[in-house]
C-alpha positions in Angstrom: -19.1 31.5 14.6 -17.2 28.1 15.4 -20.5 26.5 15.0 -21.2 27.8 11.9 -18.2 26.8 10.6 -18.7 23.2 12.1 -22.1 22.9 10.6 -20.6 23.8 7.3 -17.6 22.0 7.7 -19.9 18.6 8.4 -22.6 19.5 5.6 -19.5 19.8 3.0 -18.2 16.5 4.2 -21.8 14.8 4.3 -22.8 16.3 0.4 -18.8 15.1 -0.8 -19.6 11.7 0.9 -22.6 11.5 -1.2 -20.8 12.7 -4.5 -18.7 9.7 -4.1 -21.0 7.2 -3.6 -23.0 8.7 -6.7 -20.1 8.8 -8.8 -19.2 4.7 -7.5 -22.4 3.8 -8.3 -22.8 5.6 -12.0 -19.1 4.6 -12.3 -20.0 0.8 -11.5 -23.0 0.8 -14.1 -20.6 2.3 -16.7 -18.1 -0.8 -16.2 -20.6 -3.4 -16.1 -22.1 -2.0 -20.1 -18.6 -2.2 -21.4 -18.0 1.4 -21.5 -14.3 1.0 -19.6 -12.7 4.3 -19.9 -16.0 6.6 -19.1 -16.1 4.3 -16.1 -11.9 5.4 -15.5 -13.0 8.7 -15.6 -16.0 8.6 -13.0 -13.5 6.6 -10.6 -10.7 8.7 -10.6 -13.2 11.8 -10.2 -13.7 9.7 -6.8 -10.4 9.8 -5.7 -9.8 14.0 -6.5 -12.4 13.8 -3.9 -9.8 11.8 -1.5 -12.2 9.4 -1.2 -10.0 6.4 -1.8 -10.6 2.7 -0.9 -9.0 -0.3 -2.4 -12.6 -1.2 -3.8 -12.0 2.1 -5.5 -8.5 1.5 -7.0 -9.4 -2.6 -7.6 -12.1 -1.4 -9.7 -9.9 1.1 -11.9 -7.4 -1.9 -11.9 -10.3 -3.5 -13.5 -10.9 -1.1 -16.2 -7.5 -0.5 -17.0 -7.0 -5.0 -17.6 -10.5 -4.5 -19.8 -8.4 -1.8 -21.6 -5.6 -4.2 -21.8 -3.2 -1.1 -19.9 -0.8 -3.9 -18.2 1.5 -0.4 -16.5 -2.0 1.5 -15.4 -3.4 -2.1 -14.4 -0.6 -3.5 -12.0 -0.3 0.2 -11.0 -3.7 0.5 -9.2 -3.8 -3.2 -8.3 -0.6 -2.2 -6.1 -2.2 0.9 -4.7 -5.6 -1.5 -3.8 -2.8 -3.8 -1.9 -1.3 -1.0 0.2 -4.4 0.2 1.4 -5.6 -3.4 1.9 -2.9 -6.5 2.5 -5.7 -8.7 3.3 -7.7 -8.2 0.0 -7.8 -11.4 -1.8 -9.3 -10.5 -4.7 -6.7 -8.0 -5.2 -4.1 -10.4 -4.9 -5.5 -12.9 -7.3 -6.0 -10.1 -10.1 -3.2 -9.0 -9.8 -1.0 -12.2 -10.4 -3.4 -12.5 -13.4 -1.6 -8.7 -14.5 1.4 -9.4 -13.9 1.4 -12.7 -16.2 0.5 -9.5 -19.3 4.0 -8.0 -18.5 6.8 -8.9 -20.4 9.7 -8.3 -18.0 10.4 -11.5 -16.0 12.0 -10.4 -12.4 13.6 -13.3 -10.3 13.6 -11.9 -6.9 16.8 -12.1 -4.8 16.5 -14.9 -2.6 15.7 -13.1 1.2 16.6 -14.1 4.4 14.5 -16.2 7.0 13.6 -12.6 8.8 12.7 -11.4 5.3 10.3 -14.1 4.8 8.8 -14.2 7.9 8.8 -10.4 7.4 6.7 -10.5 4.1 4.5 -13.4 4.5 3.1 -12.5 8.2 4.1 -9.2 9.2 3.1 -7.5 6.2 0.0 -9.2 6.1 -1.2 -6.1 8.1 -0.2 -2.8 7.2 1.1 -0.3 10.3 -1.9 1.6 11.0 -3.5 -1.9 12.1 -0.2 -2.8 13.5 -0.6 0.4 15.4 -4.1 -1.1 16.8 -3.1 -4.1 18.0 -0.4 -2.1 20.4 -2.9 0.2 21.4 -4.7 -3.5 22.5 -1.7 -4.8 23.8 -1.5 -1.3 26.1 -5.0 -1.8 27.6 -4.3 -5.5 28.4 -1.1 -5.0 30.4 -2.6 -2.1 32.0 -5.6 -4.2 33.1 -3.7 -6.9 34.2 -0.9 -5.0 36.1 -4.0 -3.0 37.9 -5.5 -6.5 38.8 -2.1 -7.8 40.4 -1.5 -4.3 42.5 -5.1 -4.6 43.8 -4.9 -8.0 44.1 -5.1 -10.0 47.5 -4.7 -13.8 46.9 -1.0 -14.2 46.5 -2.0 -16.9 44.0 -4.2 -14.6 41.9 -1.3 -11.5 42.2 1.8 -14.1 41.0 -0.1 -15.1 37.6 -1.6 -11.6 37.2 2.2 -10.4 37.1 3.4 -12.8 34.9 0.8 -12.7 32.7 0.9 -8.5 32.4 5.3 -9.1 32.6 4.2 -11.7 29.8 1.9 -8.8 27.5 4.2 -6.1 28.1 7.4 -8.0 26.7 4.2 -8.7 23.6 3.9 -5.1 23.5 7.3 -3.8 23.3 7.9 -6.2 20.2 4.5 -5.2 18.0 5.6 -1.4 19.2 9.3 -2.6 17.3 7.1 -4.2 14.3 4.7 -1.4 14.2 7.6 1.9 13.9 9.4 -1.1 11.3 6.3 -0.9 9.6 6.2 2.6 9.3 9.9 3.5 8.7 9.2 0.5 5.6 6.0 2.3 4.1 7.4 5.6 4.5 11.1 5.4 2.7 10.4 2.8 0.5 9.2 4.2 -2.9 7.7 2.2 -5.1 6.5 2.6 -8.9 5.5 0.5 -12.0 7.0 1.7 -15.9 4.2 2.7 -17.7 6.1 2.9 -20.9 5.7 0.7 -23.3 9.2 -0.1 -23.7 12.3 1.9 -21.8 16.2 1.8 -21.7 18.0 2.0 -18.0 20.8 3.7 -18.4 23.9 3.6 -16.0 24.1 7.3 -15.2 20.9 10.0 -15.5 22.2 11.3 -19.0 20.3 10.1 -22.6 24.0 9.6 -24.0 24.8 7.6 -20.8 25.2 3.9 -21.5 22.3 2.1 -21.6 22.2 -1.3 -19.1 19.1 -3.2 -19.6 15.9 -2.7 -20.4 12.0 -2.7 -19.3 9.2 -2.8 -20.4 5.3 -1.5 -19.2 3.9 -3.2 -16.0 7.5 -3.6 -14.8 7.7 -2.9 -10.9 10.8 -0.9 -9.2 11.9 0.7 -5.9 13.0 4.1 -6.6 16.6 4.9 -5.1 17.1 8.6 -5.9 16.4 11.3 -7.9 18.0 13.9 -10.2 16.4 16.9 -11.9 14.0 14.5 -14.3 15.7 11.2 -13.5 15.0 9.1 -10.8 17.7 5.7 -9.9 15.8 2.7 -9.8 16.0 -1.0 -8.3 15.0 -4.2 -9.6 14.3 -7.0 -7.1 16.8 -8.9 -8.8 19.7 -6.1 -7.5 19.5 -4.5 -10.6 19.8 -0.7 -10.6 19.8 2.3 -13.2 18.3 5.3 -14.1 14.9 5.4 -15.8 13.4 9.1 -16.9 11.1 10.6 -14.2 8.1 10.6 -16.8 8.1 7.0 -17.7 7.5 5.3 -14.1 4.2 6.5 -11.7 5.0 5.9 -7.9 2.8 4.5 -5.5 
């Protein structure tokens, strides 16, 4: 009976797998004859199959700037990024999108750790921060075994140091990798996708109003209160925006 159940389980995977590529493929003819939001429709059939990729959301990013949706645009362009840091083209369309928005955001200036933080430790995301320790773990183990079987006393004093030298490496990628995590796990992010919104200071419409944004505009959520959510601005600015008019991601 287990079989069975395997067999089907695998069959159902394999005939879903091909759905997806079907759907990419019809999907991708659809965007390159114009026909942008039949083409937003096949891809996000794609990803009810959970058969995401950042090719996937780039291309909806895509279809969305065709469409000229700035919020829907920058919003999939950020979900591309997350599951791919490295992808360049990602990162040049998106600057493109983020020139449609209206809202200009000076970031607060960060620290040297927050600098080094974003432009080299984010460059990978913590699942392959999570590799390169399980690498790390194999090396010291290899070279700690080399040194207790060792005979030279030559060979045995640089094959400590050298697996004293990886394990010191591997406790500090294990501290990056769980910062990593802790980072892409609490910190909620979202992009306005209404066309023009008020922040107010407290999450009631007769609250008074504190700035205001406009579609495309990226926040880090804070809180949330029956259908309000307390938002952040890089800048430091903070509010409360309605639940409805931001899409996390």
């Amino acid at each position: 009976m287990k079989k069975i159940l395997f067999l089907l389980l695998v069959i159902a995977n394999s005939i879903s797998g091909q759905n997806a590529d079907s759907l990419f493929v019809s999907a991708n003819e659809l965007y390159r004859n114009g026909a942008f939001e039949e083409a937003i429709k096949k891809y996000k059939e794609i990803e009810t199959l959970d058969s995401v990729s950042s090719e996937l959301f780039l291309n909806l990013g895509n279809a969305h700037y065709k469409l000229n949706k700035v919020g829907p645009t920058i919003f999939y362009y950020e979900k591309a990024l997350k599951l791919d840091p490295l992808n360049t083209d990602v990162k040049n369309n998106l600057i493109f999108a983020q020139r449609l928005a209206l809202d200009n955001i000076k970031e607060v200036p960060k620290t040297i750790f927050q600098k080094f933080n974003k432009n080299y430790l984010q460059k990978l995301s913590f699942d392959e921060w999570a590799i390169v320790v399980v690498l790390f773990s194999f090396l010291t183990a290899i070279l700690f075994l080399l040194f207790y079987f060792g005979y030279a006393p030559t060979k045995k004093r640089i094959y400590f140091s050298t697996s004293l030298f990886s394990f010191i490496l591997l406790l500090f990628v294990v501290f990056i990798t769980y910062n990593q995590y802790n980072q892409a796990k609490n910190k909620k992010e979202a992009i306005v996708f209404a066309e023009k919104t008020a922040i107010r200071n407290a999450p009631t419409l007769n609250s008074e109003e504190v700035f205001i944004l406009h579609e495309g505009a990226k926040v880090i959520v804070l809180d949330a209160i029956d259908n309000w959510k307390k938002i952040k601005l890089a800048d430091g600015k903070q509010g409360w925006i309605i639940s409805e008019e931001i899409k996390e991601f």
